[in-house]
C-alpha positions in Angstrom: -105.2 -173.0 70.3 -107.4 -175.0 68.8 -107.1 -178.2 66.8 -110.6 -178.5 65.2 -111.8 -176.5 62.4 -111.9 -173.2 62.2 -114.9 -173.6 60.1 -117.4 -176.2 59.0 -117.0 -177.9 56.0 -118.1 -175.9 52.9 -119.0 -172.7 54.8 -117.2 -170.1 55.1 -118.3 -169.0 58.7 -115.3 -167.4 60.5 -114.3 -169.4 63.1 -113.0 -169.4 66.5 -109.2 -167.8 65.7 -111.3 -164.7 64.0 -113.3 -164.6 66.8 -113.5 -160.9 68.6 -115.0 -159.8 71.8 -117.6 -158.2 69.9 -118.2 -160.9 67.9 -122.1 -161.3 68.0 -122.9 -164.3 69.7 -125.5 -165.9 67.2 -122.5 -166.2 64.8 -120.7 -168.4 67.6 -123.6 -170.5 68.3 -124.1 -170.9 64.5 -120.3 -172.2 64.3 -121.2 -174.6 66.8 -124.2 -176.0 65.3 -122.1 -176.7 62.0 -118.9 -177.6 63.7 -121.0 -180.2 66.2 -124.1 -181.0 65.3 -124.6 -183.1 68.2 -123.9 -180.0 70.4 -125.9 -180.4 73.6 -126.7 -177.5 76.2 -127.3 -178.3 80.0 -128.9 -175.4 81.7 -129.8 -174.3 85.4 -132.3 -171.4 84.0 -130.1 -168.4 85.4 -130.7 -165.0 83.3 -127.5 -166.4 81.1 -129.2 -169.6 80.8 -132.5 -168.2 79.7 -131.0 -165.8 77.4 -129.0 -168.2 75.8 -131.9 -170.2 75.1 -133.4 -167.6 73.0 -130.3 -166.8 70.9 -129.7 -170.8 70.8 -133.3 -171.1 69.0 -132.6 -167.8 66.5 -129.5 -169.4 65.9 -131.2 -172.8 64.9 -130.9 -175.4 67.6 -132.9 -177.7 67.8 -131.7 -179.9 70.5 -131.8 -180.9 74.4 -131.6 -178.7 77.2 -130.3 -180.6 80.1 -131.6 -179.9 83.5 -130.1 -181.9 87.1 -132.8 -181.4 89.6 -131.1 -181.7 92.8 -133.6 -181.9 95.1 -133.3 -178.7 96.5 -134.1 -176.6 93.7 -136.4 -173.6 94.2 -139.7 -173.7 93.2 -139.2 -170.6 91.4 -136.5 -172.7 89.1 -138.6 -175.2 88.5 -141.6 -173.2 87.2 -138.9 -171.2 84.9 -138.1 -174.7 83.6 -141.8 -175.5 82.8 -142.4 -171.4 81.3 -139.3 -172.3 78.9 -140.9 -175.3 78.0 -143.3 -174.2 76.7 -142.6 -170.9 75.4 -139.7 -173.3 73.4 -141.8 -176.2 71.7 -138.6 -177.0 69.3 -136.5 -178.0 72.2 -136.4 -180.7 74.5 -136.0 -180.0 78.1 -134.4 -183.0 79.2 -134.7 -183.1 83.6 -132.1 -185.9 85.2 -132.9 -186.7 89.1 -130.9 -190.2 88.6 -128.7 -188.4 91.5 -128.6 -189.2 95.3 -132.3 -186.7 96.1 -132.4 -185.9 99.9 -135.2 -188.5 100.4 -133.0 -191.3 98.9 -132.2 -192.4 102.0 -128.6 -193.4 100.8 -127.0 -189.9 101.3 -127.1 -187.7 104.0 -130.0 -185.0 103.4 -127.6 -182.5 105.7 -124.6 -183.3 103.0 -124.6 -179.7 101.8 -124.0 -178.2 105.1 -121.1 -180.9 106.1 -119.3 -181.0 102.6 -120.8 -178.9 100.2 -118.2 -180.5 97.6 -119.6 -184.2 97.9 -122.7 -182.7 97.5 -123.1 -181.5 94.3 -120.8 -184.2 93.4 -123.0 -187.0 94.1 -126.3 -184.3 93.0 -125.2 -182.8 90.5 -122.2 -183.3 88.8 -122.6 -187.1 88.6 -126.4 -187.5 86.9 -125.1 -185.2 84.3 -121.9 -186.8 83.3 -124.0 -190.1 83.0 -126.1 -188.5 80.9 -122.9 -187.3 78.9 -121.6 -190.6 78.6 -124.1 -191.8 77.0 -124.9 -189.2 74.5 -120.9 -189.0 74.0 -121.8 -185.1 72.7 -118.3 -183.8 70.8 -119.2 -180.2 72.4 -121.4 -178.4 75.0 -123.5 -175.1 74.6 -123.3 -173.5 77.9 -124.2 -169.5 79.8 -121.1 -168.9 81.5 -119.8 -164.9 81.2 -116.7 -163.2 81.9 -118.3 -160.9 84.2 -120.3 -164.0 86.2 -117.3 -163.8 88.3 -113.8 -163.9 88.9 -112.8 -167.7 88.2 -114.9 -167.2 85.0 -113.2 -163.8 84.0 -111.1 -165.3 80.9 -113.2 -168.1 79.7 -112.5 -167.8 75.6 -115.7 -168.3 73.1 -114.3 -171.6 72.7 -112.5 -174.1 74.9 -111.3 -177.3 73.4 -109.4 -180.0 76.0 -111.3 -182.5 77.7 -114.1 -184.6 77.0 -115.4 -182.3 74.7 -115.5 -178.3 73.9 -117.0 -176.1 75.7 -118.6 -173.3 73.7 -119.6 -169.9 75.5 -121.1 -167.8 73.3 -122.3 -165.2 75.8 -118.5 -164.9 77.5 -118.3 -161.0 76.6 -121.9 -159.8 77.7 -122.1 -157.9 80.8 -125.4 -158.7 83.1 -126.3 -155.1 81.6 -126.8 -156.3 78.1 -128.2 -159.4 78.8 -130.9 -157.2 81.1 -131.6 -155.5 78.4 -131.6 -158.3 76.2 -134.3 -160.4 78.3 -136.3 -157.3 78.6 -136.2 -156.8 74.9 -137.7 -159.8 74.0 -139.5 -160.3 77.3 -138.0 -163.5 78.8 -139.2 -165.9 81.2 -136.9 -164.6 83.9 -136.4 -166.8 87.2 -138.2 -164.1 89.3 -135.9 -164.7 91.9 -133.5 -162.5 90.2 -135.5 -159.8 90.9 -134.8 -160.2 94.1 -131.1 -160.3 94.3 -130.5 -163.9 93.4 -128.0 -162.5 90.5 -127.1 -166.3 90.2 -129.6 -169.4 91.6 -128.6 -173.2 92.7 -130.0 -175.1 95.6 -132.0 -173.3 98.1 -129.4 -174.9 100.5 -126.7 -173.1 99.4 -127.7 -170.1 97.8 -128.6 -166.5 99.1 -129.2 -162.9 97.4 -126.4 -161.2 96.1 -125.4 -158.0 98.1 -124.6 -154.2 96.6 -121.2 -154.6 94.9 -121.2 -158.4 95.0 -120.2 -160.2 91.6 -123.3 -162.4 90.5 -122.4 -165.5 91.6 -121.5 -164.2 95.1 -124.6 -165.9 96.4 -123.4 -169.3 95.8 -122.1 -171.4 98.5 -121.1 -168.1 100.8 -118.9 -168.7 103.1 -118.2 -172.6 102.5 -114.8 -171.5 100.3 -116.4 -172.6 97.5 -117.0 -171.0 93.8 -118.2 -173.6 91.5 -120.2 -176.5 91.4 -117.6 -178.8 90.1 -119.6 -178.7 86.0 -116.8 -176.6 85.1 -114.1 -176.9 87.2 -112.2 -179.7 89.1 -111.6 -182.8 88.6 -114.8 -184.2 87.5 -115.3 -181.3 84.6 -117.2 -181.5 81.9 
């Protein structure tokens, strides 16, 4: 249950208890823009991510999206970044590499392999939750789906606890409708999707997805690992 409004002030918007699963995801993102202004949405530029980008503009946002460049991000990624860019003039595509990179020379560059955990710790999860720190944002636009995979198959529209609340306005598409919904409005796609890299991190730690795989089944195979620790753990956002 939630214990902030159910609508912003002076509007009339329903709000997160009136919520549905077919509840069209523009309306969510539009609650979020008037319940937290400062709403900020970090991104890794996954099909969700891009997709949510475009609604996020429809809806009216105007704001960052964050991006932790690891060091071992495909080149693919990166030129997705730079497409979005500039397809999205309105935004500002904010890139943090104040992390440990592999040429540091302070952390192992073979971390990944020996503890893939520490990894995007020190890579990933800690440059952002700097960055959150000091923006102190009261609530975080994010791509995550029911259907990503099975540690994400409950996620609500909105989750309040933490540091902040997590809004998922795309929990209820299937990668069907946001297939169709990229193709509709021709999206800059990662093209590595297109070749079975349903969901894309580090090059390090990230293959293509096999027949009957969920999408995220290309992440850290075979370390026992399912998330990079963003939204999960300890150390969540």
């Amino acid at each position: 249950m939630l214990d902030g409004p159910r609508s912003a002030p002076g509007n009339d918007r329903p709000g997160p208890d009136a919520f549905t699963p077919d509840t069209d995801p523009l309306d969510v993102i539009r609650w979020a823009l008037e319940s937290h202004p400062d709403v900020l949405m970090p991104s890794a530029f996954n099909l969700n991510g891009v997709v949510l980008i475009d609604l996020a503009v429809r809806a009216g946002y105007r704001g960052d999206v964050v991006f932790v460049d690891t060091g071992y991000h495909f080149p693919e990624t990166l030129a997705t970044r730079d497409r979005l860019a500039a397809r999205y003039p309105e935004l500002t595509f904010v890139t943090l590499n104040g992390g440990a990179h592999p040429e540091d020379g302070q952390t192992d560059p073979a971390l990944y392999a020996s503890d893939p955990d520490a990894c995007c710790a020190v890579r990933k999860v800690a440059p952002l939750q700097a960055y959150l720190r000091q923006r102190a944002p009261g609530a975080l636009l994010n791509a995550r789906s029911r259907d990503q995979a099975s540690t994400r198959a409950d996620i609500p529209f909105v989750e309040d606890g933490g540091a902040r609340v997590k809004v998922n306005p795309l929990a209820h598409w299937t990668r069907e409708r946001l297939e169709a919904y990229a193709r509709e409005h021709d999206l800059p796609v990662n093209p590595l999707y297109f070749d079975g890299f349903l969901s894309v991190g580090c090059w390090t730690c990230t293959r293509a997805v096999r027949p009957g795989e969920d999408a995220r089944a290309g992440r850290w195979a075979g370390k026992g690992k399912t998330e990079c620790g963003l939204w999960a753990g300890n150390n969540t956002l």
